[in-house]
Each structure stands twice: as C-alpha cells, then as structure tokens.
C-alpha positions in Angstrom: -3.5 23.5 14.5 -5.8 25.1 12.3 -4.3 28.7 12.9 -1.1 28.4 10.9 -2.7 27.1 7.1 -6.1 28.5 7.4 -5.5 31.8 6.5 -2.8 31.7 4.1 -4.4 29.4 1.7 -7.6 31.6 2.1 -9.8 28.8 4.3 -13.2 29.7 6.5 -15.2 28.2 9.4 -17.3 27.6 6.4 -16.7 27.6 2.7 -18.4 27.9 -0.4 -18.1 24.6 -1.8 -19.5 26.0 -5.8 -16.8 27.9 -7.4 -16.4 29.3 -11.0 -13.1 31.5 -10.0 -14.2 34.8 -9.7 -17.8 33.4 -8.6 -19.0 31.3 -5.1 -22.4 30.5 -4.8 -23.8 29.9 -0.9 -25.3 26.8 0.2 -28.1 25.9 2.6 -26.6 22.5 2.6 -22.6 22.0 4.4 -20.2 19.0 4.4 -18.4 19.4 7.9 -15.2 18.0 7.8 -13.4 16.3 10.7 -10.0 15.6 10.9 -9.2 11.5 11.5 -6.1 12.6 13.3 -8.0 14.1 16.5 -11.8 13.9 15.5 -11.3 17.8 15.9 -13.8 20.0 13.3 -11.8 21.2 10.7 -14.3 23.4 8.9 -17.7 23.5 6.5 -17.6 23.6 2.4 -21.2 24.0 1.5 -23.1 21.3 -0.8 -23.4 22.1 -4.9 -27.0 22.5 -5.7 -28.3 21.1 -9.1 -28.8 25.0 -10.0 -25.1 25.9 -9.3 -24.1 23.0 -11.4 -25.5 24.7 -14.2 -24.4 27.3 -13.6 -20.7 26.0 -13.7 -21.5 24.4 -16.7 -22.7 27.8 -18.8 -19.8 29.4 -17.3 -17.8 26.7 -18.3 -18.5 26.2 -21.9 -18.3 30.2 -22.3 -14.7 30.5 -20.9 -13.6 27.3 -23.2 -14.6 29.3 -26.1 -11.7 31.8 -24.8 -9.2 29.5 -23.1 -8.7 26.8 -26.7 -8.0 29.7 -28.6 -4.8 30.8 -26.1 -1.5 28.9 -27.5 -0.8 26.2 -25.3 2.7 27.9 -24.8 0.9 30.4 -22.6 -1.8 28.1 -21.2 1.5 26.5 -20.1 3.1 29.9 -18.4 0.0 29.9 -16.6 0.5 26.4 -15.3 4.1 27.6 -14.3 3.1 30.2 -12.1 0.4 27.7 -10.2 3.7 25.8 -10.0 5.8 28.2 -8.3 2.2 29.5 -6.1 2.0 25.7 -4.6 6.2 26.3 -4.1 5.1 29.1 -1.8 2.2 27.3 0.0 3.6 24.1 0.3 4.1 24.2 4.1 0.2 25.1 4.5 -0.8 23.2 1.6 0.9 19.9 2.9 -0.7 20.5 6.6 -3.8 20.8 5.8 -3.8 17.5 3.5 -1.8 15.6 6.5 -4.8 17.0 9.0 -7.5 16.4 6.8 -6.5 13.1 5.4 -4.5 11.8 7.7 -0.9 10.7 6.1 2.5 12.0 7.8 3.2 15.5 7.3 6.0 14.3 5.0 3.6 12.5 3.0 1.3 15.2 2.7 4.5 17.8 1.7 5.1 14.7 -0.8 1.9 15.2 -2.1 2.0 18.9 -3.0 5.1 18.2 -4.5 3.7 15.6 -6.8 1.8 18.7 -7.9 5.0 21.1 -8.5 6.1 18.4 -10.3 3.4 17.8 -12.7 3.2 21.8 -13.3 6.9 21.4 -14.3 5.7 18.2 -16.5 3.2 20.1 -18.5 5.0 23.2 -19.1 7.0 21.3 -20.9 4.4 19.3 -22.8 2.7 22.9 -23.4 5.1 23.0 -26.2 4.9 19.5 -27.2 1.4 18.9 -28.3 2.5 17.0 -31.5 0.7 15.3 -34.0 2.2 13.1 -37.1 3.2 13.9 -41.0 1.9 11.1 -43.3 3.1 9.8 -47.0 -0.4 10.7 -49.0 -1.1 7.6 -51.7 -2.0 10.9 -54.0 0.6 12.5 -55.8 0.1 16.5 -54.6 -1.2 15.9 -51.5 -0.2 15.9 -47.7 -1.5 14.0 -44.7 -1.3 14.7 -40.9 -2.8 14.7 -38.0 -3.3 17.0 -35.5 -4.7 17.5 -31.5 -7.3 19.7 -30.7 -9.0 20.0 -27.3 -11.7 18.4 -26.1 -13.8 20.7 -24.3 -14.9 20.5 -20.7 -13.4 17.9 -18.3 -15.1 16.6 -15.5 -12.3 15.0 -12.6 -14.2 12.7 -9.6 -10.9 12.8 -6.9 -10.8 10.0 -3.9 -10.0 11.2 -0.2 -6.3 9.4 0.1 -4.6 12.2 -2.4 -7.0 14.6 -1.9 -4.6 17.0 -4.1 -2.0 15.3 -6.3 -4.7 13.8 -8.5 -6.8 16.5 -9.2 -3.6 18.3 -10.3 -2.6 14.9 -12.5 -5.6 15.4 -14.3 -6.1 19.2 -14.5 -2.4 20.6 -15.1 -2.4 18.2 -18.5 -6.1 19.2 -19.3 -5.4 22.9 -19.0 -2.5 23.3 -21.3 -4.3 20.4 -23.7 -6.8 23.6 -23.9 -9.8 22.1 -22.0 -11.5 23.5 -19.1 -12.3 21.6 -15.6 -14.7 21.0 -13.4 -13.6 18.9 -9.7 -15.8 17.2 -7.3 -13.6 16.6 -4.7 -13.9 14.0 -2.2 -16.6 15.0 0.6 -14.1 13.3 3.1 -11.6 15.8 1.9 -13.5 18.7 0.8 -11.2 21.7 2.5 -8.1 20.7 0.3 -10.0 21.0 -2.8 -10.9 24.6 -1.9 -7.6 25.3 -0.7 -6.4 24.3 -4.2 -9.1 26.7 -5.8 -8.3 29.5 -3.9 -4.3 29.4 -5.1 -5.1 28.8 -8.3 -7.9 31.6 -9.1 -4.9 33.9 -7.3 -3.3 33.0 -10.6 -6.3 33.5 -12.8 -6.9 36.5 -11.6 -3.3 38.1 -12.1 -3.1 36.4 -15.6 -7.2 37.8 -16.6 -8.0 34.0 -17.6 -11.7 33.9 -18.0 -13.8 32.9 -15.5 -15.1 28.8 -15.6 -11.3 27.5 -16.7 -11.2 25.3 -13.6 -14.4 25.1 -11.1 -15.5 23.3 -7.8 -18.2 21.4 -6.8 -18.6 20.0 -4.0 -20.8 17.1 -2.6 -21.2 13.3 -2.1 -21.9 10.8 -5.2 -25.3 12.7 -6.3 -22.9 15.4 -7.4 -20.9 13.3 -9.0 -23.7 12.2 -11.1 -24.5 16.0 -12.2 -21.2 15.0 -13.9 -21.3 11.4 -15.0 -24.8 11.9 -16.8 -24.3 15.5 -18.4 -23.6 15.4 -22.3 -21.8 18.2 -22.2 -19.1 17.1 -20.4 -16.9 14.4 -22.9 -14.5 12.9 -20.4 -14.5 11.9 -16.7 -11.7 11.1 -14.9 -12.5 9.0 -11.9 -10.4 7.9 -9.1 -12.3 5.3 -6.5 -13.1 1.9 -6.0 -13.8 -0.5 -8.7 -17.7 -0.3 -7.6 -17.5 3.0 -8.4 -15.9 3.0 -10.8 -18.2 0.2 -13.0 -21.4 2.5 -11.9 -19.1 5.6 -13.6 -18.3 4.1 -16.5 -21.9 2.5 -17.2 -23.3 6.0 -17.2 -20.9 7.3 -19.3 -20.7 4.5 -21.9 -24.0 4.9 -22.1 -24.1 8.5 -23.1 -20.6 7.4 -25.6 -18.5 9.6 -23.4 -14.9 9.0 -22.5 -13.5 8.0 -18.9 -10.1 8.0 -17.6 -10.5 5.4 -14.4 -8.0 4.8 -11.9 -9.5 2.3 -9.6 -8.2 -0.4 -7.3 -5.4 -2.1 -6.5 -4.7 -5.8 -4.9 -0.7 -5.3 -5.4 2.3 -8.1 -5.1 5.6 -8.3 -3.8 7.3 -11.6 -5.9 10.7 -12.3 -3.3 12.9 -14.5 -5.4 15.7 -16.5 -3.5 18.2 -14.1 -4.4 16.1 -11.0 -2.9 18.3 -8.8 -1.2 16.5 -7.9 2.1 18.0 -4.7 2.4 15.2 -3.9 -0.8 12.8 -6.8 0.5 12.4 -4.7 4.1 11.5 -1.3 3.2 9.9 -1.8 0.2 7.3 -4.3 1.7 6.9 -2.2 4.5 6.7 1.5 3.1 4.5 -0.4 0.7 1.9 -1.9 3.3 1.8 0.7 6.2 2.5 3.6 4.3 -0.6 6.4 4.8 -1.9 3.8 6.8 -2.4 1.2 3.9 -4.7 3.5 1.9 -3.0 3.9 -1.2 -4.2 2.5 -4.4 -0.4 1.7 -5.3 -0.1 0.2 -1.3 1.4 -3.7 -1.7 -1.4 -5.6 -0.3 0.4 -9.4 -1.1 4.0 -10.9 -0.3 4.6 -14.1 -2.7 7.9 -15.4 -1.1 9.6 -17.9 -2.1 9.5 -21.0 -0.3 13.5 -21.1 0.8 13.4 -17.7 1.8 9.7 -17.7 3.4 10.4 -17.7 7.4 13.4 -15.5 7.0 11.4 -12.9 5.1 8.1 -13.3 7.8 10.4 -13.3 11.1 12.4 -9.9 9.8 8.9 -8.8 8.8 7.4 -9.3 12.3 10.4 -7.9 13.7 10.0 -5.0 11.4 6.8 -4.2 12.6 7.4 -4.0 16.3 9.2 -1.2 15.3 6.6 0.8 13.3 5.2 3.9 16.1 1.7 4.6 15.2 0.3 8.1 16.2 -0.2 11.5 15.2 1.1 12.2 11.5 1.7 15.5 12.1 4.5 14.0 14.5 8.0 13.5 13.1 8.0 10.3 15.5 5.0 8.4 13.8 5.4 6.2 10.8 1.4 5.9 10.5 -1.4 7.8 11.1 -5.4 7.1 11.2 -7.7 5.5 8.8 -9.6 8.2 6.9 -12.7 7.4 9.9 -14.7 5.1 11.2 -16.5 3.5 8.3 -13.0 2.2 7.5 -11.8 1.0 10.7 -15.1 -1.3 10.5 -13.5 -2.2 7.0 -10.2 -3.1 8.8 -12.0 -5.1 11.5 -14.0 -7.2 9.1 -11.5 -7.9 7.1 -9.3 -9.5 9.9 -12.3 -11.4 11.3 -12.9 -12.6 7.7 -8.9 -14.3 7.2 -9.4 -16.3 10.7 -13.0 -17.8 8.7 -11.4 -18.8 5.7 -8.4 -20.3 7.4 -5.7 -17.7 7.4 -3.5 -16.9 10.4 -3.2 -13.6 11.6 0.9 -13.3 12.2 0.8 -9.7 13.7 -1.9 -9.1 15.5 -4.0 -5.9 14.9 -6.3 -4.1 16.3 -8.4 -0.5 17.3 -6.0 1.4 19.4 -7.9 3.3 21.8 -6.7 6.1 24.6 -6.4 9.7 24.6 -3.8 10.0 22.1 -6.3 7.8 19.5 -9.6 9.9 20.6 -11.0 9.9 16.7 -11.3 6.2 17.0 -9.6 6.0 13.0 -6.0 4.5 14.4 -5.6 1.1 14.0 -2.5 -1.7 13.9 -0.9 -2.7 10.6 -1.7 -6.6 10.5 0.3 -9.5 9.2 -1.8 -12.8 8.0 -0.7 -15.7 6.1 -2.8 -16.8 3.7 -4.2 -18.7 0.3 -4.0 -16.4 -2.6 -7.6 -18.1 -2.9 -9.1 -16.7 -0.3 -12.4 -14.9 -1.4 -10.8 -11.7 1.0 -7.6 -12.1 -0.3 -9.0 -11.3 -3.7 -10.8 -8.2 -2.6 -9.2 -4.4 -1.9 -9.1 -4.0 1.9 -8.0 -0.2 1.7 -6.2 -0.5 5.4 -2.5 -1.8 6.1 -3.2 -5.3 6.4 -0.9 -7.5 4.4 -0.9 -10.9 3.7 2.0 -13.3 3.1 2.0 -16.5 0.7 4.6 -18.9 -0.5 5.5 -20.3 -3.9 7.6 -23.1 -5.2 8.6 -21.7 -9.2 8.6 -18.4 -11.1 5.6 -19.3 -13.2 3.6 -20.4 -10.1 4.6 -16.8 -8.6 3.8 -14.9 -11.6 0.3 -16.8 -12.2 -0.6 -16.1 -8.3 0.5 -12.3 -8.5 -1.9 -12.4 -11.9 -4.7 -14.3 -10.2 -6.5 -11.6 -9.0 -10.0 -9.2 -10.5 -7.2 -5.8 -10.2 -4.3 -5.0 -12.5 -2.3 -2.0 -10.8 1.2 -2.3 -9.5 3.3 -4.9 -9.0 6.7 -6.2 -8.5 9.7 -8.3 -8.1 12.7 -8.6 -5.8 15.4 -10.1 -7.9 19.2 -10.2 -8.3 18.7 -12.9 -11.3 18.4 -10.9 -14.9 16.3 -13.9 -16.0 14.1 -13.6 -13.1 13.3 -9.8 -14.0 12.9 -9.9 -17.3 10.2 -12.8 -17.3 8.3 -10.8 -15.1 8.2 -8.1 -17.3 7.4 -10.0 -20.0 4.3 -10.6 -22.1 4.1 -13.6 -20.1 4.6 -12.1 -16.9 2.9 -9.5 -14.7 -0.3 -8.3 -16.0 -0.2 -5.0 -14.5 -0.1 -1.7 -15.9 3.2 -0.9 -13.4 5.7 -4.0 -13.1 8.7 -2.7 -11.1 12.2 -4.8 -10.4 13.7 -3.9 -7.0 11.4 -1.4 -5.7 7.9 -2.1 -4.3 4.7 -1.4 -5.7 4.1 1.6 -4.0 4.4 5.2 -5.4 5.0 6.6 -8.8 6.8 9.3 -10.8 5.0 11.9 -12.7 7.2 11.0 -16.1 5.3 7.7 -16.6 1.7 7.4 -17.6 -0.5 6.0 -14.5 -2.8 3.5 -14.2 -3.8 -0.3 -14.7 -5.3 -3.2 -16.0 -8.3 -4.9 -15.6 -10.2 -3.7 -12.6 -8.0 -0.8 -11.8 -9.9 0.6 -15.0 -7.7 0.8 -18.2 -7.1 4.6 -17.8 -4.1 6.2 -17.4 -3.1 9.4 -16.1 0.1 11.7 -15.2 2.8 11.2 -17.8 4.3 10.0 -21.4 1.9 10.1 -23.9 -1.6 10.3 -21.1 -2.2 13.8 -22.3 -3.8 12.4 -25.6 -6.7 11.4 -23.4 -7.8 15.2 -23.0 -7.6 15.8 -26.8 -9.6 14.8 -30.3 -7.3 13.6 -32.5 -7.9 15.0 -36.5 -6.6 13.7 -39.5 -6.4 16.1 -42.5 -5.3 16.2 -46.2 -4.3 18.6 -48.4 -4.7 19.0 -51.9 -2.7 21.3 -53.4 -2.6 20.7 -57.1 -5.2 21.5 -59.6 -6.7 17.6 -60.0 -8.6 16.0 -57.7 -7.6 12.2 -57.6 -9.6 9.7 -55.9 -7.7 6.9 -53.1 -7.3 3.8 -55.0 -7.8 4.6 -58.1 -11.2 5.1 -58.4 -12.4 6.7 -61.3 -15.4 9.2 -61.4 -15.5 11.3 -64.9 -17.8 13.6 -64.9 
C-alpha cells in the first residue's frame, strides 16, 4: 500500500516532524502513525521539542521581514505553482489521506482538490487585497484605508481533513503576506509532512526564504508552544468545542486573535413537500459520509410529522444498502473511525439514547473479522429521539443519526436552533415561503443555512464557519481573508493648513 505514495511525495519510515523548509531538526521523541483502515504502521514523524519551536519562530519572524515586502501578485504566482504541484500529486496525495485518515479514496482525492481549489481562490484574491476611499470632513484631505499583513500565523489542523484545512488557512495567509507555522494533527501527522515536502519543492525553485510556512509536530503541548507565544497574533484552530474554549482562553488572554472552527450538531428540516429524491442522498451522504466525522456531517432529521414513517422506512431501507469496508475500495461507501478511542465514543453514545429513552431504529455495532482487524469499523446507527436529550445535544463525531418529528415550521426551526452548536444546517422544501423563513433572521441560527441540499460539505467561494459553539470564525472564502490582515486607516493632508475634525479651533 505504502509503496506507490511514499516516495513520490518524499515520505520515510520515519520523518522529521520540525520543519522550517530548507531546515529539519531530528527528534528523540516519534509519533507512529497507524492506519484505521488495516491497523498497519504507516510511518514515524518525530515530536517538536520546545528548542525547535524556537527555532521556527526566529526563522519565522526573519523570513516575514522578506516575504510582506513581495507584492501579493507574486506571493500569489507562488501559490499557483503549489496549485498545479498538488495537480501532479493528487493520486499520492489523496491515498495517503484515505490511508491515514480513513475516508474513501474519492473523498480523500476530494480533499486535495479542495486544496487546488483554494490555490486557484487566492490567486485571484492575490490581486484583490482592497481597502476603501473615504469623503474627508476636511476640505484638502483624503481618507482610506488599507490592509497590511499581520505577521506570523499559527494553524492547529484536526485529523478528519488532515489537508484541506491547513491549505484553507495558509493559501489566504500566504498571499495576505503572513508567514505560517502548522501543527498538524498527531492522528494525521504523515499528511502534514507530505504537504511540506511539495510545497518547500516550490520554495525552493521560487528562492522564497526559509520560515514562510513551517511544521511542528506533536500532541496538544505543542499546540500550546503556539496558543501562549506573543509573537504569534492569530490562531486558527480546528477541533472540538473543548478545545477550542481552552484555545481561545489562552489567547484572549494574551489579546490575540483566533479564527475557530469547532463543532457541529447539524439539521435536516423535511417539510411535507420534500422531494425524497433530495431528502435520500442528502440525509445519507450527510450522516455516513467519512464515517460521520465531519464537522459539516448532519447529525439530526426534524421530519415533519405527515411525512415522518415514509422518510424513516426509505431511510432504513437506505441503509441496508450502505457496504462498509476498506475505503481504498471502489465498493465501500464507509470506512473506519479515525481508532479506537472513537469507536468507545460510538459505543457510549448508543448505550447513552436507550438510557434516556430513545430507540435505536438501525442497529449498530463493532464489526469485527479479518477484513475489520484495526477494530475502527463500526455500523452507521439510526435512533429516534427527543431533541432534549442531554446526548442529542452533544457532538458524537461517528455516523449515528437521530430522527425527530415536528408539527409547524416555527416548532422546526426552534428545535434545529435548540442546540450549544451553530454550524450547518438545512431545509428540504418545495414551498418558497418555507425557504425563505428559514433563512431568515428568524430562522436558522447557523453560520451555513442551505435549501435543498444537506448540511454536509462546502465550496471554497463562501466564507466557513459558524455560530455559537462552532466558534464564530470563518475561514475559506468571500471576505475571510481580512482575518490574516491589520486593517489601517490613513489621511492625507495635502494643503498648506492644518484644520482640526469638528471645528475645533487651536490658534497658536
């Protein structure tokens, strides 16, 4: 397995997991990665050392120095040609997340392309970094703002997209003018420095100073090197809302600025009028898909009540269909669980529905036998449900989806809202009415609200991210790039007086 993506994107038995581009630094200390899809060893990435870290950081700050003076324009050629570099590894590139992570291969070429895409995004923007012209109250004078960047980012990526975040975050950051530094998940270590290795490929050819995008590698006490250091302004962290709270804590506390992207507890609404054609795929891509480990994955089905057993009988039906196996297999609609930790998630989660008073619909389950050896493959669950329910109002980051019933619109919508997390959401609708309430100021509360798709997925164009407990930040596209800049307002006076803003005299 390992034979036909190891050496083109550059992997080892074991890697160093401290990079500054032209620079590794060795480690005493490995993370040994395993892949969920066959509990086979993948490979090593050795442990950042509080030393290394500041050593990134010194190289870091000098290379900034260099890369804000560049024009974006050609911070954004740069990006192109990482663009067209991931074009040419995308078959390894893809494998490697699929084996390490554990999604279907076509998720995991998905992913990579979520990358090209957002390369594509911010060569664009590279030439768009535009700031406003403002009426001065002072006769001679002119007022604008401008964007400058903002100095070194710091990017905290969670195992489900090992890749596409990072790149999210970094593409936008590097033609913004700011250098990065990326921790990785440690249950995903070998993509990040896969994704190092193309890029400093580029570097090199282009003679971009060395520090303009680093690795560290580790679990959360690396993260903190991060979280705590002063000299890193923004952190963009992707994790659970418990992680998230401890990341923004720290940071607030030093007046830094976070971009956090954490979890999601996302709804269905299915109006009378759904067509199932939508209702099917969507709810089901949307609950199983990379084994129910998205953020974005839909988590809740508020049917209505006149459609309620047609919708659960096509759903169970559904599900008898869904093959469950190796991702790397065209057959297989899901993979594993990212390991066992979350398998013990999945179980608990099941037993905790039956205490409270929910019925499991579609059983679940650990599948065990040779072709489930890791012990990370488990049966997407059906379970009807109160949106009460002390579980139902927690992230269970495993394809188990629960199924309610509502009588009016309102009652949907305020069920949908009623829960700590604000990230996707949607509604099944042929009514115009019915759509636009929900996407009202009255309606969902969510930072996505999507009519006749489900909540899972998102293009690069629009900015991403939610509400509430999902965080606030936003990442990807529209306007999200102003989060890696300082915004500046200047005047200029070019006449001979100096006049003060409202009138204020001062003779001297």
């Amino acid at each position: 397995m390992k034979k036909d993506f190891f050496k083109k994107l550059g992997l080892k038995a074991k890697n160093n997991g401290t990079s500054t581009g032209q620079k590794s630094y060795a480690s005493k200390e490995y993370i040994e990665s395993y892949s969920p899809v066959d509990g086979a060893y993948i490979g090593s990435v050795g442990v950042t050392t509080k030393a290394d870290y500041e050593r990134v950081v010194k190289v870091s700050q000098k290379a900034y120095t260099k890369w804000r003076t560049m024009p974006s324009p050609k911070r954004g050629e740069i990006v192109r040609q990482y663009g067209e570099a991931l074009r040419a590894n995308k078959d390894s590139l893809g494998k490697l997340v699929s084996y390490e992570m554990g999604k279907s291969l076509q998720e995991g070429y998905g992913e990579v392309q979520e990358m090209i895409d957002i390369c594509d995004f911010a060569v664009g923007l590279s030439r768009q970094l535009y700031g406003l012209t403002m009426d001065s109250e002072r006769p001679n004078h002119r007022m604008y703002e401008q964007w400058h960047s903002l100095g070194l980012v710091g990017i905290i990526s969670a195992f489900n997209f090992p890749v596409a975040v990072w790149s999210w975050n970094s593409m936008l950051a590097l033609v913004c003018g700011d250098v990065c530094i990326w921790k990785p998940s440690e249950k995903a270590p070998m993509c990040g420095v896969a994704c190092q290795n193309i890029l400093q490929k580029v570097f090199k050819a282009n003679k971009v100073p060395e520090g303009v995008s680093c690795l560290i590698n580790g679990d959360y006490k690396v993260g903190e090197y991060l979280t705590k250091d002063k000299r890193v302004p923004l952190i963009s962290a992707t994790g659970s809302t418990r992680m998230g709270k401890i990341v923004n804590a720290e940071v607030a506390g030093r007046l830094g600025r976070t971009i956090l992207e954490l979890g999601g507890n996302n709804a269905i609404i299915i109006t009378p009028s759904a067509d199932m054609n939508i209702v099917l795929p969507g709810a089901v891509f949307g609950a199983v898909g990379t084994a129910g480990q998205r953020c974005t994955s839909t988590r809740r089905l508020i049917i209505h009540e006149s459609v309620y057993d047609t919708v659960k009988n096509k759903l169970k039906k559904a599900y008898k269909q869904i093959k469950i196996g190796n991702p790397l297999s065209a057959k297989n609609h899901v993979g594993p669980l990212i390991d066992t930790d979350a398998v013990e998630a999945y179980s608990e989660t099941l037993r905790r529905v039956k205490e409270e008073g929910g019925k499991i619909i579609v059983a679940g389950g650990v599948l065990e036998g040779k072709e489930y050896k890791s012990g990370c493959y488990v049966k997407p669950a059906i379970a009807e449900v109160e949106n009460h329910f002390e579980i139902v109002q927690h992230e269970t980051f495993a394809p188990v989806l629960y199924i309610m019933k509502y009588k009016t619109l309102d009652e949907a919508i305020a069920m949908q809202n009623n829960v700590p997390q604000g990230l996707s959401s949607a509604i099944i609708t042929d009514s115009v009415k019915e759509a636009e309430q929900f996407l009202s100021t009255s309606g969902s509360d969510c930072g996505i609200a999507n009519v006749n798709i489900g909540t899972s997925g998102a293009e690069i164009g629009g900015a991403f991210g939610g509400e509430k407990e999902t965080g606030g930040g936003r990442e990807s596209g529209s306007d999200a790039w102003k989060a890696y800049m300082r915004r500046q307002t200047n005047t200029i006076n070019y006449s001979s007086e100096l006049p003060l803003a409202q009138g204020i005299k001062f003779d001297l």
